[in-house]
SEDOLO-179631 format. One line per field, with one value per atom (N, C-alpha, C): x, y, z; atom name; residue in three letters. Coordinates in Angstrom, 3 decimals. Example, Ala and Ser with C-alpha at 12.3 -4.5 7.8 and 13.67 -1.06 7.14 Angstrom:
<pts>
px 13.190 12.300 13.200 12.850 13.670 12.900 $
py -5.690 -4.500 -3.300 -2.250 -1.060 0.030 $
pz 7.800 7.800 7.800 7.080 7.140 7.870 $
atom N CA C N CA C $
rest ALA ALA ALA SER SER SER $
</pts>
This chain:
<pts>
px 0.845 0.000 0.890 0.597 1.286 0.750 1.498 0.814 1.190 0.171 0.796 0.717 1.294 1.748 1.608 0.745 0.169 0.362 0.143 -0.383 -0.899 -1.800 -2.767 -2.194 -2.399 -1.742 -2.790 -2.971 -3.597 -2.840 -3.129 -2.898 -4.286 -3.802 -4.853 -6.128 -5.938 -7.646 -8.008 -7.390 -8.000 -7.320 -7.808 -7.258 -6.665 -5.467 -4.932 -4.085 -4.288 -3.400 -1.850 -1.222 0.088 1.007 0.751 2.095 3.095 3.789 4.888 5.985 7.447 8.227 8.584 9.518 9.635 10.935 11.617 12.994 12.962 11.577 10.988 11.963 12.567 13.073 12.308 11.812 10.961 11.748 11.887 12.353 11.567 11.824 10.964 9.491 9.567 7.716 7.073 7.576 6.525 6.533 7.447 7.123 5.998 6.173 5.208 3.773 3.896 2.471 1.783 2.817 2.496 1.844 2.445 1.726 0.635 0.119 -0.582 -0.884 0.816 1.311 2.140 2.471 3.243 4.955 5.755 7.053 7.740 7.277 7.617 7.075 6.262 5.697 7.167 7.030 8.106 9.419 9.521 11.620 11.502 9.595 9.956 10.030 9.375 9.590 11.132 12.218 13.488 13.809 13.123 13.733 13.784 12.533 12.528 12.756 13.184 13.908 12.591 11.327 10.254 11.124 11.482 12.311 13.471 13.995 15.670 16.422 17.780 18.449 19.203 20.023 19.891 21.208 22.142 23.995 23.006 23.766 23.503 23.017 23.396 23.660 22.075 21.881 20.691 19.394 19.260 18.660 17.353 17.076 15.276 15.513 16.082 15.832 14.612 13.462 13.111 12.167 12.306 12.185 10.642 9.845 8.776 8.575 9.310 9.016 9.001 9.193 9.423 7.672 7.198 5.679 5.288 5.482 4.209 4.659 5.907 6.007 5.702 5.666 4.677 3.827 3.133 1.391 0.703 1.836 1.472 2.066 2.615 2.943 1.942 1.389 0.405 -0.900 -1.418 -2.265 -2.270 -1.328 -1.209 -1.056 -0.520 -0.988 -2.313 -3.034 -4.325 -5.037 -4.865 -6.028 -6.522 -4.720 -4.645 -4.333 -4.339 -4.259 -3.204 -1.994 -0.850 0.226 0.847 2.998 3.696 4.389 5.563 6.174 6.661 7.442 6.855 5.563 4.764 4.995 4.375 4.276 5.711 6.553 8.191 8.078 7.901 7.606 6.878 5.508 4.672 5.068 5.647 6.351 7.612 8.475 9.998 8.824 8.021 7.385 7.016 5.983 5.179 6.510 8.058 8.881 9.501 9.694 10.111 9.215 7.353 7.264 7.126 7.004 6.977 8.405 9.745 10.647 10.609 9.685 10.205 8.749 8.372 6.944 7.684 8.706 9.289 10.499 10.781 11.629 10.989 9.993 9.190 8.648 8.079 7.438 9.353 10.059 11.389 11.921 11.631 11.686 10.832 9.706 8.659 8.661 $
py -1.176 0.000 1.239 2.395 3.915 4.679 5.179 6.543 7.694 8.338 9.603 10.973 11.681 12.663 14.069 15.186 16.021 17.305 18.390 19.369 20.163 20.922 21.788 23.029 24.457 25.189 26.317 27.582 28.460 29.542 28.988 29.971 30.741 32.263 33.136 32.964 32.699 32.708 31.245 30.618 28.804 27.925 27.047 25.562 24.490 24.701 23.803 22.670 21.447 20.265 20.113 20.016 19.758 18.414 17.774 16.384 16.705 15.885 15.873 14.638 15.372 14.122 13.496 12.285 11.798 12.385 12.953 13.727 15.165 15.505 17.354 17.692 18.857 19.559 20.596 20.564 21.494 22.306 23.540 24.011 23.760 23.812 24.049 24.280 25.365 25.901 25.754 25.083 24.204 22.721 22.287 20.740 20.748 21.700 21.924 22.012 22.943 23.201 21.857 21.288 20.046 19.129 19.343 18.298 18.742 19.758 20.250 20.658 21.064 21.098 22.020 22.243 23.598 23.550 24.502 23.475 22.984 23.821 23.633 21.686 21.165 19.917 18.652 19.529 19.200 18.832 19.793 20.077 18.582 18.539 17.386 15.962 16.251 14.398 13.956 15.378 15.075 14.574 15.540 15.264 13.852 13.238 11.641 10.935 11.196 10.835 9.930 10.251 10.251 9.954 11.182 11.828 11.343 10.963 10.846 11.823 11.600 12.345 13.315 14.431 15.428 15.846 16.096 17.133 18.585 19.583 20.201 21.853 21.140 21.808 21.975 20.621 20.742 20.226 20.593 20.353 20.704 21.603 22.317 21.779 20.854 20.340 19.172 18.862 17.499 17.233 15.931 14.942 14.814 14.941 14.878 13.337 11.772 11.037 10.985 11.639 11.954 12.661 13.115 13.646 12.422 10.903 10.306 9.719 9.734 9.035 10.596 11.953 12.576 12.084 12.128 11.927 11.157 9.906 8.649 9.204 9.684 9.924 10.646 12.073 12.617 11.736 11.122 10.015 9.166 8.789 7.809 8.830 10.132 10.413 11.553 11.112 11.667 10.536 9.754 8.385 8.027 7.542 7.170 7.711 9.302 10.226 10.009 9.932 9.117 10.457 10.460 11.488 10.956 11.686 11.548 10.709 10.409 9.420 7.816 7.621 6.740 6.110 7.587 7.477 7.252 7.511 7.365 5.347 4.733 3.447 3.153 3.786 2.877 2.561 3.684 3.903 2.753 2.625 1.333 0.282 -0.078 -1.233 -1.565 -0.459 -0.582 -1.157 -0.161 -0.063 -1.793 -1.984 -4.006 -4.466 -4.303 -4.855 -5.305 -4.090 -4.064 -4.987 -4.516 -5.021 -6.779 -7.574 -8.710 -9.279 -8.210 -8.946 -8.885 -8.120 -8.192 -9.296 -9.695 -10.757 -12.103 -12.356 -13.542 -13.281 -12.630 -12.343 -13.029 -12.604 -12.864 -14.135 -14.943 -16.140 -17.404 -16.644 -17.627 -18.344 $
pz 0.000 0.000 0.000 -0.827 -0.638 -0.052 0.510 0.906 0.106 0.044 -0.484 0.589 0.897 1.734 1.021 1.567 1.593 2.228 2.128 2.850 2.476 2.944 2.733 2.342 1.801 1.370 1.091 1.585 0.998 0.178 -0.939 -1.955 -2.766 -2.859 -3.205 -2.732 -1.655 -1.467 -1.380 -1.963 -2.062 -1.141 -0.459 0.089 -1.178 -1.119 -2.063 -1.583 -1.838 -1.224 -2.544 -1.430 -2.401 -2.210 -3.291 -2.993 -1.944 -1.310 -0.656 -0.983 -1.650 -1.941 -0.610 -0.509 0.518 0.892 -0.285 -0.192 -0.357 0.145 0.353 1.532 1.816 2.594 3.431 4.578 5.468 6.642 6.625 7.910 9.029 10.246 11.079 11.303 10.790 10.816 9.962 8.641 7.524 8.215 8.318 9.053 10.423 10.887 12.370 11.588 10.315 9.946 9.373 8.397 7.811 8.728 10.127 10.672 11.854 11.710 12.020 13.415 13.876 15.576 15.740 16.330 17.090 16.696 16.575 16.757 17.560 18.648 20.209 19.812 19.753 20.110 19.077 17.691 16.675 17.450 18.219 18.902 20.081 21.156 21.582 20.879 19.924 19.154 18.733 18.333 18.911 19.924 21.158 22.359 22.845 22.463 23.510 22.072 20.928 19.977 19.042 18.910 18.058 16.405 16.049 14.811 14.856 14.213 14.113 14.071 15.297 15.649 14.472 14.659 13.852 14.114 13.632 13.537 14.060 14.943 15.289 13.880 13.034 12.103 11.491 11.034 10.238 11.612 12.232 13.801 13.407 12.460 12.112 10.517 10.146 8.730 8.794 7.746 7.963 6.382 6.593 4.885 4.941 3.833 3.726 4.278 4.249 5.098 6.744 7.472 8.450 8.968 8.035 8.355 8.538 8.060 8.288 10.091 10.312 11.475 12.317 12.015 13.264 13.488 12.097 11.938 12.971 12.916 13.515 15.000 15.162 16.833 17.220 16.393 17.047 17.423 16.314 16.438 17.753 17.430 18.617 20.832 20.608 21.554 21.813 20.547 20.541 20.948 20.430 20.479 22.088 22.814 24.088 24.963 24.539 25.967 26.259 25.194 26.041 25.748 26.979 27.221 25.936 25.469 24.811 24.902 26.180 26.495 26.405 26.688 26.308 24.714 24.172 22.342 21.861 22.013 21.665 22.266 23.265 23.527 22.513 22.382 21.293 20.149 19.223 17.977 17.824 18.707 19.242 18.886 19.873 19.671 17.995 17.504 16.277 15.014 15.356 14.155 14.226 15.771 16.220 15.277 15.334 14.702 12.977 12.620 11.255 11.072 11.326 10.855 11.293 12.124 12.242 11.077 10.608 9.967 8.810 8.194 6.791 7.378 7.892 8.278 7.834 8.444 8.571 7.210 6.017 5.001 4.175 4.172 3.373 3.742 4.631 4.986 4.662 4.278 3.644 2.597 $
atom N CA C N CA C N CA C N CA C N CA C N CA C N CA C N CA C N CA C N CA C N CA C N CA C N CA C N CA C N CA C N CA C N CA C N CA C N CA C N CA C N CA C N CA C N CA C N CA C N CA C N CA C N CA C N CA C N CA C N CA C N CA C N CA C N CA C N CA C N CA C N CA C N CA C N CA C N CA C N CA C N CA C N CA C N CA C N CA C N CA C N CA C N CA C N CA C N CA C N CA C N CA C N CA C N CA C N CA C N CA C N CA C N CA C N CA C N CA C N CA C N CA C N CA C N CA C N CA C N CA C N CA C N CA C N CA C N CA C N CA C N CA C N CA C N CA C N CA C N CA C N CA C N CA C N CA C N CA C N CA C N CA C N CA C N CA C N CA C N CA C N CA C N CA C N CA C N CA C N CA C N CA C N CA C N CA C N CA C N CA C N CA C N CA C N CA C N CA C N CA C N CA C N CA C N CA C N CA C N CA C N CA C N CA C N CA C $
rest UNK UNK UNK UNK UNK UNK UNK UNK UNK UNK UNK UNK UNK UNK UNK UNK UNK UNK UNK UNK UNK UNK UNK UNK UNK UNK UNK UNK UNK UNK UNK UNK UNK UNK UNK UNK UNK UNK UNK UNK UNK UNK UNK UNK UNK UNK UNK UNK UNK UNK UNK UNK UNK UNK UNK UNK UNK UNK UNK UNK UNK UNK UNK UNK UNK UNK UNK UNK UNK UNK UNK UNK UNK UNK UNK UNK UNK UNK UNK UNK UNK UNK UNK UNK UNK UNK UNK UNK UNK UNK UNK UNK UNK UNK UNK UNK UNK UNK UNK UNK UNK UNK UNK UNK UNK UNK UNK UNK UNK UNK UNK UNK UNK UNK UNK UNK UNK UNK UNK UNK UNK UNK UNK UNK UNK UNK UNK UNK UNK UNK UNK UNK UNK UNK UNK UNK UNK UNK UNK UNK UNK UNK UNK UNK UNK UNK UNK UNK UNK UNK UNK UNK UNK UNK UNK UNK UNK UNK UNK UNK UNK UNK UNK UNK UNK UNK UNK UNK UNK UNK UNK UNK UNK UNK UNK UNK UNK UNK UNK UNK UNK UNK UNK UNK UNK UNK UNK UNK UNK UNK UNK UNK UNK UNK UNK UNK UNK UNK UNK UNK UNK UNK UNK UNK UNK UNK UNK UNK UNK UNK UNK UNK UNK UNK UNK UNK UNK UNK UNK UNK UNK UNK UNK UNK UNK UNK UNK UNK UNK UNK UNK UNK UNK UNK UNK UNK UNK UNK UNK UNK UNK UNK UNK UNK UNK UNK UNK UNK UNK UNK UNK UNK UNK UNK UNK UNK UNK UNK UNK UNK UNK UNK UNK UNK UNK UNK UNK UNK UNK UNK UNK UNK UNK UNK UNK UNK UNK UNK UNK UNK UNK UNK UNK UNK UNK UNK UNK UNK UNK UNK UNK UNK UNK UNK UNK UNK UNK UNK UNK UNK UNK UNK UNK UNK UNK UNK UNK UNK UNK UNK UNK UNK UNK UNK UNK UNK UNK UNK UNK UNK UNK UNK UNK UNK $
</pts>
């Protein structure tokens, strides 16, 4: 299944959705908007390491793939009322399992 990755965009007056490559480049406050959160919330999914870690350099850089694992973090501490620190656990768990399900799928 694909996903395709999005964001909303007002131009002139209109709501316009725009593709997102998976190798799109977002500063800071387009990635916060993309995902429809603050950046303050953005800087913690660094912090308890949600996002993959970052050179101090490009620290507010991020890849249009990287929106879907907010998406899914916000989700997930929308759903269950759940801390950061929780959702950063849930996400470890979810990524264990995908990777032992393409294990067992390549073994078959």
């Amino acid at each position: 299944m694909t996903t395709i990755q999005y964001r909303e965009v007002y131009k002139n007056g209109y709501l316009e959705a725009e593709i997102i490559d998976e190798q799109y480049i977002f500063d800071l406050k387009h990635f916060a908007q993309a995902c429809g959160q603050s950046p303050e919330w953005v800087l913690q999914l660094l912090e308890y390491e949600i996002l993959p870690a970052r050179s101090e350099q490009k620290i507010h850089q991020f890849f249009g793939e990287e929106l879907t694992r907010a998406r899914r973090a916000y989700r997930l501490q929308r759903d269950f009322e759940a801390s950061l620190p929780a959702v950063a656990m849930m996400m470890d768990l979810i990524d264990e399992v995908q990777q032992l399900r393409k294990q067992v799928k390549y073994f078959k």
